[in-house]
N, C-alpha and C positions, 0 to 999 in steps of 0.2 A: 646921578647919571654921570657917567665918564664925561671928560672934556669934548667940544666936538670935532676935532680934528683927530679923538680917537673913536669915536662912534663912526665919523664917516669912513674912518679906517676900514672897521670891522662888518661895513653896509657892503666898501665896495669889494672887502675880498671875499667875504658871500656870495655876490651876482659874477663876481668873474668866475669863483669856483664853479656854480651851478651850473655856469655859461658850459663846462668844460664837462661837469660831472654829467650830464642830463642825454638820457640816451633819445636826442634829437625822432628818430628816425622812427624808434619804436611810440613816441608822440605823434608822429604825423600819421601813424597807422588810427589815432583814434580822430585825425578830422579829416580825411580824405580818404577815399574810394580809388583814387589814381595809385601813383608811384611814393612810399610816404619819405620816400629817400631826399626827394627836391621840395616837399611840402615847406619845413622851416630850414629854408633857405639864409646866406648869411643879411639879405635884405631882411626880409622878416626877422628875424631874431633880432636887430638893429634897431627896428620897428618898437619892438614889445619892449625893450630895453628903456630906449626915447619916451615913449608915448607914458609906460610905468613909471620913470620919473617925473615927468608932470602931472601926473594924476596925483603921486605921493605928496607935488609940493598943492594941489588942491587940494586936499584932504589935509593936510597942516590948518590951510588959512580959516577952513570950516570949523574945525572941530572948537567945543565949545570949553574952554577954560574950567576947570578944576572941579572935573564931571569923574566920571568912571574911568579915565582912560582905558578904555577896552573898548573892542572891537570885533563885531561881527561881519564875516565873511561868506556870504550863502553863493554855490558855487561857483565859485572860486576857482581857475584851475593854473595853466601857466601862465596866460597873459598875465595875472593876479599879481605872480612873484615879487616881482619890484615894488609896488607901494606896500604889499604886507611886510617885506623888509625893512624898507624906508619905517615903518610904522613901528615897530620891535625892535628894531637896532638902532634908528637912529632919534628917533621919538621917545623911546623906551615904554611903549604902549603893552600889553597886554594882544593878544590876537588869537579870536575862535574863529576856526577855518573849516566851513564847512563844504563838502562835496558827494556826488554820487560813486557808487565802487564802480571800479572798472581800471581799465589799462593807468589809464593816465595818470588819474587816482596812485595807483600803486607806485609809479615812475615817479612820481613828486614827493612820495615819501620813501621810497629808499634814497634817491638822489641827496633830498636833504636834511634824511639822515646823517647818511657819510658825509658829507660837507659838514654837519654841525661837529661831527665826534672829531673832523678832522681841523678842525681850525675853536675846537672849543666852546663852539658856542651853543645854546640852544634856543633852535631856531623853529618855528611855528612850522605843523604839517598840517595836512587836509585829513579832516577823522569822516567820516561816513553816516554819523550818528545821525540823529535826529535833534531838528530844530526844538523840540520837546524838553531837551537834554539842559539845554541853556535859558538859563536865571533870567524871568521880564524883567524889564525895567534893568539889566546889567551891563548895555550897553552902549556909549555916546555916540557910535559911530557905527551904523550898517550899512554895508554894500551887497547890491544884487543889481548885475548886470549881465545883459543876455540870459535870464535866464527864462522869463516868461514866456519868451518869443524862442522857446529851443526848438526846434523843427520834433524832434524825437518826441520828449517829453509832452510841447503844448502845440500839435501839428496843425488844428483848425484855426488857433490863435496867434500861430505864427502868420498863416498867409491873409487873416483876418488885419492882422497889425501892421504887415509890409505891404496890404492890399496886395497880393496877391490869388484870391480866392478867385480860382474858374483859368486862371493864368496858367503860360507855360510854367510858371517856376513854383506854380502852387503842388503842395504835397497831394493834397487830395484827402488826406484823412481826418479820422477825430469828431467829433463833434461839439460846435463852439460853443453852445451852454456849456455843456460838462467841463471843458477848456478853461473858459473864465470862471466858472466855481471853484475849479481848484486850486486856479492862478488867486482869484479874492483869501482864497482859505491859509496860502502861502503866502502869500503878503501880510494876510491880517496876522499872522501867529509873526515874521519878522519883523512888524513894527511892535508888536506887545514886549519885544525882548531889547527898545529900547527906551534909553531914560526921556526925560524930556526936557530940556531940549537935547535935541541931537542932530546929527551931521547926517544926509543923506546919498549914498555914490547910486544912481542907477541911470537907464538908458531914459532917451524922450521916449519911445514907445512905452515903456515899462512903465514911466509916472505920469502915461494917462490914464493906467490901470490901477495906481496907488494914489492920484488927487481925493479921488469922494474916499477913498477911507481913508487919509488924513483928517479930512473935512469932517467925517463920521466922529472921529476921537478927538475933533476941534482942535486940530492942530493945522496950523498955516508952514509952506516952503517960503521960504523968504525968495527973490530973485535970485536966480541961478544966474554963473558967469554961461557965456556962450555951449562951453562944452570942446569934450574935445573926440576924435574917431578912434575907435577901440583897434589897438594891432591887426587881430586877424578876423575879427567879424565884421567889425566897419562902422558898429552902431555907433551914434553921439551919444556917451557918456561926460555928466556932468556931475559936480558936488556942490549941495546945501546945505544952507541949517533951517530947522525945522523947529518953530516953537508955537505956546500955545496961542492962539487964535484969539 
């Protein structure tokens, strides 16, 4: 690994290019209904910057010493940036970044495509594939967060999980068996795709839904530090390590 005064180098002229490359605007078209012009505003983006490198220096102090360095990413999108950086450039970790197709999807890989060709580096994109795609057991560190609780994807289980259900701010759709079966099905197929022990990033809501199936595969979360609130959705995300039981 390069020196680290040239890794941090090559971290921080990545996030300031992306800062610049990233067509803001056409991003806020895929998390609001309003105007997507003031959505990431220069607070927010400040935000996601801050909050992504404390998350990256948690996900440091977890990760478990001389494991796979690799890293799985289950949707993943902008807030993500920063620590998947942190992890590949300045970590020199390996990163499989997975997400769903769409706008955003598409903006985060051309963006840092041209950033990588332009400053040389290659740097981790979001692929589309399926979780299928990636080797069990290939990876010390996965992170999934917000994803179970997505309004779109798991709608019964989002307002089941924020208590929302029968509320103004309830979606109203879905139905929460089907919800939570296919939220257990996606969780169970993400932890078989890591080693053991391993490092885990997800929300509190999401690891009441992934406790019994660690427990299932007798695997114990050691205490979690507090946690901290995710840029632009708000959840408490935290990092553990997880070993056997």
């Amino acid at each position: 690994m390069p020196p680290m005064n040239e890794t941090t180098r090559r971290f921080g002229a990545a996030v300031a290019a992306l800062e610049a490359e990233l067509d803001w605007v056409r991003l806020g078209g895929a998390y609001c209904e309003g105007d997507p012009r003031t959505f990431f505003d220069e607070k927010l983006r400040a935000s996601i910057l801050e909050t992504g490198l404390k998350l990256a220096d948690d996900v440091a102090r977890a990760l478990v010493p001389g494991s796979t360095r690799r890293s799985l990413y289950l949707g993943a999108a902008v807030a993500e940036i920063v620590p998947i950086l942190a992890e590949h450039l300045v970590l020199g970790r390996a990163v499989v970044w997975l997400n769903l197709p769409g706008d955003e999807t598409d903006e985060l890989v051309r963006a840092l495509t041209r950033v990588g060709e332009h400053l040389g580096l290659d740097l981790p994109r979001p692929g589309t594939v399926t979780l299928d795609t990636v080797a069990r057991a290939s990876c010390d560190h996965v992170w999934m967060v917000s994803v179970l609780t997505d309004p779109d994807a798991f709608p019964a289980l989002h307002d089941e999980l924020y208590e929302r259900a029968g509320g103004p701010l309830a979606t109203g759709r879905g139905v929460l068996a089907e919800d939570r079966a296919r939220a257990d099905a996606l969780a169970t197929s993400l932890l078989e795709r890591a080693t053991s022990p391993f490092a885990l990033t997800t929300t509190d809501e999401e690891l009441g839904l992934m406790r019994p199936l660690l427990a299932q595969r007798g695997l114990h979360l050691e205490p979690r530090r507090k946690g901290r609130l995710s840029a632009i959705v708000g959840d408490r995300v935290s990092v553990g390590r997880v070993r056997p039981a």
